[in-house]
C-alpha positions as CSV (number, residue, x, y, z in Angstrom):
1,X,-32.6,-43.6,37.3
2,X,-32.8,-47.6,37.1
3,X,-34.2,-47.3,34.1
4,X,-31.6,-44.9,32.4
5,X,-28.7,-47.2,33.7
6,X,-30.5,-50.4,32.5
7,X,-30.9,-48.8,28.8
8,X,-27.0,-47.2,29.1
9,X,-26.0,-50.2,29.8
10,X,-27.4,-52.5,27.3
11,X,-27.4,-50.2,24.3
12,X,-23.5,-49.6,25.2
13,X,-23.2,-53.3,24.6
14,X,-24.6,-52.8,21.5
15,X,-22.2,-50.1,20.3
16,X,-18.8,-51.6,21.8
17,X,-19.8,-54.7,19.9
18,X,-20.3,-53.6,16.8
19,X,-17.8,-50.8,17.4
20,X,-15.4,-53.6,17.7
21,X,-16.6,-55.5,14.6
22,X,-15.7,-52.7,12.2
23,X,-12.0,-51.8,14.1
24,X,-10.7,-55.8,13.5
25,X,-11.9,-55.2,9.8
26,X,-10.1,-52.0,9.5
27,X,-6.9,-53.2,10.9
28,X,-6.8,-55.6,8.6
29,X,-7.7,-52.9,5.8
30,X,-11.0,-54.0,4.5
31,X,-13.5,-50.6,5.7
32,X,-16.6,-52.4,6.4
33,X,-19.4,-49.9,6.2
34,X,-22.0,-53.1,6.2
35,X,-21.7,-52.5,9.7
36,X,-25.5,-52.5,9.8
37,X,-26.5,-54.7,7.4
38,X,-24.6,-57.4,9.3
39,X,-26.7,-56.1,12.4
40,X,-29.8,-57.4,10.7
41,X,-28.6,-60.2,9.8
42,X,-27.8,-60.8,13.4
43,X,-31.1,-59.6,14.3
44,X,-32.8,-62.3,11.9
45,X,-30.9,-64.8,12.3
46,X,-31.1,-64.8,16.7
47,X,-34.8,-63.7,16.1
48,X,-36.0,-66.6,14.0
49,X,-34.0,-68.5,17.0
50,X,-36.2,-67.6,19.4
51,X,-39.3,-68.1,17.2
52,X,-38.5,-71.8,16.6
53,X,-36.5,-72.8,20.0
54,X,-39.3,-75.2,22.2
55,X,-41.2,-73.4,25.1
56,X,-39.9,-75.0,27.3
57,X,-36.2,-74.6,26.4
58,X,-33.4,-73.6,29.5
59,X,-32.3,-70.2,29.6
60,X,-29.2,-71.1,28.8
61,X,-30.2,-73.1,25.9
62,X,-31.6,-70.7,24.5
63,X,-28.8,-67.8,25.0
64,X,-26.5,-70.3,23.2
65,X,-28.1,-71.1,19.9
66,X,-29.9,-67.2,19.7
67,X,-26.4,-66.5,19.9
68,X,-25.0,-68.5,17.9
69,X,-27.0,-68.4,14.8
70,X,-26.7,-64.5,15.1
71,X,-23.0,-64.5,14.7
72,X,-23.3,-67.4,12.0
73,X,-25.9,-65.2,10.2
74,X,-23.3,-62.1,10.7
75,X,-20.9,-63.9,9.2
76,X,-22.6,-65.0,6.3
77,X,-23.8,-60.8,5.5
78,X,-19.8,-60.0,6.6
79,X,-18.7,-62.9,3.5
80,X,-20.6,-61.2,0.7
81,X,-18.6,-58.2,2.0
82,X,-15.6,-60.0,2.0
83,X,-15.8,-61.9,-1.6
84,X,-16.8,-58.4,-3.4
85,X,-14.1,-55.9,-1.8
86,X,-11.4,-58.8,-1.4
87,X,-11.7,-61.3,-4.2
88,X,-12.9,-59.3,-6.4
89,X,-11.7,-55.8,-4.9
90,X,-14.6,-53.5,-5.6
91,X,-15.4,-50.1,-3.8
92,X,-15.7,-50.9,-0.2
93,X,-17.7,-48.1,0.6
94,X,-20.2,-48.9,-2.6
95,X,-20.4,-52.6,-1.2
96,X,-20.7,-51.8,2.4
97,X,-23.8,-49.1,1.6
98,X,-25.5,-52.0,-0.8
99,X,-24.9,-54.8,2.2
100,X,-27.2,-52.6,4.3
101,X,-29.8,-52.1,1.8
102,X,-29.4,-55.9,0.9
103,X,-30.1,-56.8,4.8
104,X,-33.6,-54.8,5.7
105,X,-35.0,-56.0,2.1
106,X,-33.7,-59.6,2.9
107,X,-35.2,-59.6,6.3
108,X,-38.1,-58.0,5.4
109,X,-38.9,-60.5,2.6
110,X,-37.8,-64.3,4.5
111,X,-39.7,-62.7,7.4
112,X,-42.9,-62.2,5.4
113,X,-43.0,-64.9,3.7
114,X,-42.7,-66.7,7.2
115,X,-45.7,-64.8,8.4
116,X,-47.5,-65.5,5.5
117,X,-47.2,-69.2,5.4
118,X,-48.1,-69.5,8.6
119,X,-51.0,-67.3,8.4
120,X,-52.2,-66.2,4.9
121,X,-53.8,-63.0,6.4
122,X,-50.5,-62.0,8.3
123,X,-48.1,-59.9,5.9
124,X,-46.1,-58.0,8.5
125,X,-42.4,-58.3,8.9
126,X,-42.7,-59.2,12.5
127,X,-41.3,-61.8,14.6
128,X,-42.3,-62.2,18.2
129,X,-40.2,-63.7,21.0
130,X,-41.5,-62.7,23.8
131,X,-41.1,-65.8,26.0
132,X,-37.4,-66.6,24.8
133,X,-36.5,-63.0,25.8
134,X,-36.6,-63.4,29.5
135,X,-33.8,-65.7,29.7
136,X,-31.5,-62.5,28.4
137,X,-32.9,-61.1,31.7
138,X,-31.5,-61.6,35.4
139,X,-34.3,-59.3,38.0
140,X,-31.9,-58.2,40.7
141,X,-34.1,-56.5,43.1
142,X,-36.0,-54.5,40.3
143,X,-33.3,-53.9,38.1
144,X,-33.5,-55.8,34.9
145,X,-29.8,-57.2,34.1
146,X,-28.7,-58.1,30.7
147,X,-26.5,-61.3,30.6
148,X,-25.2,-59.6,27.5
149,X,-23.2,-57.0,29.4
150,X,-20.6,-59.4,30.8
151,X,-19.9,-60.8,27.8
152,X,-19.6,-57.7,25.9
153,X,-17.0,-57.2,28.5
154,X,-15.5,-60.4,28.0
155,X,-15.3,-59.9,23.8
156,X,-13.7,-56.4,24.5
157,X,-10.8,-57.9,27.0
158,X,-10.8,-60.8,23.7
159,X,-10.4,-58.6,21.0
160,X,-7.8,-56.4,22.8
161,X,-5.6,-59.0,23.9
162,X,-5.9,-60.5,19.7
163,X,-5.2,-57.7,18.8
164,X,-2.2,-56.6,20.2
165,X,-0.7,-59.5,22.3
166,X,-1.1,-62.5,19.4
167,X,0.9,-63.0,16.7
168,X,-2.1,-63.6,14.1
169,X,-3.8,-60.3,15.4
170,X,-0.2,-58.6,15.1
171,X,-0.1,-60.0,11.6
172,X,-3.6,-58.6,11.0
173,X,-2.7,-55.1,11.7
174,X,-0.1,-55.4,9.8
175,X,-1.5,-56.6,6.7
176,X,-4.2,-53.1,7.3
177,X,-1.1,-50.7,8.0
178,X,1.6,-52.0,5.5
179,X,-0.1,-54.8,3.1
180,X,3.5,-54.9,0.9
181,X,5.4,-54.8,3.6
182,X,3.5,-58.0,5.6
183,X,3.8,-60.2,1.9
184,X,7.3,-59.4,1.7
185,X,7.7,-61.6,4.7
186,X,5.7,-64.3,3.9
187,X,2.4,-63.2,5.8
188,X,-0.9,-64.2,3.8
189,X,-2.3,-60.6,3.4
190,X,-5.8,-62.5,1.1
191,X,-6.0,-64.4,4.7
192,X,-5.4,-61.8,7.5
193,X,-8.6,-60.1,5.5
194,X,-11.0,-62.6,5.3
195,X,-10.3,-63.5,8.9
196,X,-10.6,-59.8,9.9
197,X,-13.9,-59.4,7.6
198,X,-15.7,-62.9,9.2
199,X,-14.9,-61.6,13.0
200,X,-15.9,-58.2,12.1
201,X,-19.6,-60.0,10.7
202,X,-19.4,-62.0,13.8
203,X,-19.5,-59.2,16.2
204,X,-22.2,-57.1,14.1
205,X,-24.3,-60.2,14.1
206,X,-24.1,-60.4,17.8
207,X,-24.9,-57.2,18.2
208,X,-28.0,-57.3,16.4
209,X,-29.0,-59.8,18.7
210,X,-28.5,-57.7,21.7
211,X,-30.2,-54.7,20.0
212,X,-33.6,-56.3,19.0
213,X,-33.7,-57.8,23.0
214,X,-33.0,-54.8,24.2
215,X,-36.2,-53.2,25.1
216,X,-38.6,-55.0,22.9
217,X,-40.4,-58.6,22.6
218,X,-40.8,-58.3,19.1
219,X,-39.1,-56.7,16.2
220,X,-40.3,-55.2,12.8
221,X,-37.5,-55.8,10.0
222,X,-38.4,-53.3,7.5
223,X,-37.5,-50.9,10.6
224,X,-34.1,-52.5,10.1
225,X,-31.5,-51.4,13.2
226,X,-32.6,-47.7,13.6
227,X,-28.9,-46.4,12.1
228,X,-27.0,-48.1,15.2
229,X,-24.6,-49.2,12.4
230,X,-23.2,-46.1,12.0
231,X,-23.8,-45.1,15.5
232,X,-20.9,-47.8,15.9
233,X,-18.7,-46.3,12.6
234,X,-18.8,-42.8,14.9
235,X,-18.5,-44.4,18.1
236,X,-15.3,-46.6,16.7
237,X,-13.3,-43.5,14.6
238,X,-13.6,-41.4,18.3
239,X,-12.2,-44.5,19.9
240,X,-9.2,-43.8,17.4
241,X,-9.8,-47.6,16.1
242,X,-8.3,-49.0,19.7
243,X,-10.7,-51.3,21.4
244,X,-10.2,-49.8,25.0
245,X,-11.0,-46.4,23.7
246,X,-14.0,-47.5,22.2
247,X,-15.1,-48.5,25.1
């Protein structure tokens, strides 16, 4: 039964943050089905991390910059989202379905090629972190805590307060519901989306962070997220797009 709520628990983070990802970039109207791809960018990005952070780095230290290059890697997938479907305005879905196949082959080959510089006989797509992982982890009398659960709590008040207690998450919305309506009053609609896109890439690279520390030590990147992307898609259109409902 410890087991079951340690897993609920951490694999809900997962889906509330990247739940939360794709509702900011829908309200401001860009559908971002790269939901996953972002993930594995998340994934690489926090994994590689790990892989190069010293030894004998603090735990803290090293939740800090794992998570901070997973969100900057997020947000770098979430901006080749954001220049095709809002500079150039192609298909969304087409562009969010290509993101994801972009991200496993991405990963797969930086990840090799890693592996194989290092060691000429190693080919896989695998990155161990198996040290670095334990500072995720608070042992509470046999239960196995995930640092990551209070601050998925802590992004969900966030986003729900931005997005409907601040004027530029107001404005955001607006630009998703009514785009002519928002530019008739002098709101930059280009703007609101590329802010909405970024956040949404932040979040999704976050929470491929969480998802590869989940239960593992080391992850396989031609395995890519095991569908949790659109896990997150279903989990956010039952939550009606409202971050409370979602979770």
């Amino acid at each position: 039964m410890i087991l079951l709520i340690q897993y609920t628990l951490i694999f809900a983070s997962v889906l509330i943050l990247v739940a939360l990802g794709g509702c900011v970039s829908e309200h401001s109207g860009v559908i971002n089905l790269g939901l996953e791809g972002e993930m594995v960018f998340g994934a690489l990005g926090g994994a590689l991390a790990m892989k190069y952070l010293p030894a004998d780095s603090s735990a803290i230290t090293i939740i800090i910059v794992a998570s901070l290059c997973a969100i900057l890697a997020g947000v770098i997938g979430s901006s080749l989202l954001g220049i095709a479907c809002i500079n150039f305005k192609a298909d969304q879905t087409i562009v969010g379905t290509a993101l994801n196949m972009l991200a496993v082959a991405a990963a797969t080959v930086i990840v090799k090629a890693i592996n194989t510089a290092e060691t000429p006989d190693n080919v896989s797509a695998e990155i161990s972190y198996v040290g670095a992982k334990k500072a995720f982890i608070e042992n509470i009398n046999g239960f196995e805590f995930s640092w990551f659960v209070p601050i998925t709590i802590i992004v969900l008040v966030f986003i729900a307060v931005f997005l409907y207690k601040t004027r530029l998450g107001l404005r955001l919305m607006a630009c998703g519901e009514f785009p002519q309506a928002a530019a008739s009053v002098g709101i930059n609609v280009f703007k609101m989306r590329w802010i909405g896109v970024l956040l949404s890439g932040a979040l999704g690279g976050f929470g491929g962070l969480v998802y590869i520390t989940a239960g593992v030590s080391q992850w396989k990147f031609e395995n890519g997220v095991a569908g949790f992307g659109f896990l997150a898609l279903a989990v956010m259109i039952f939550g009606n797009w409202k971050p409370l409902n979602i979770a």
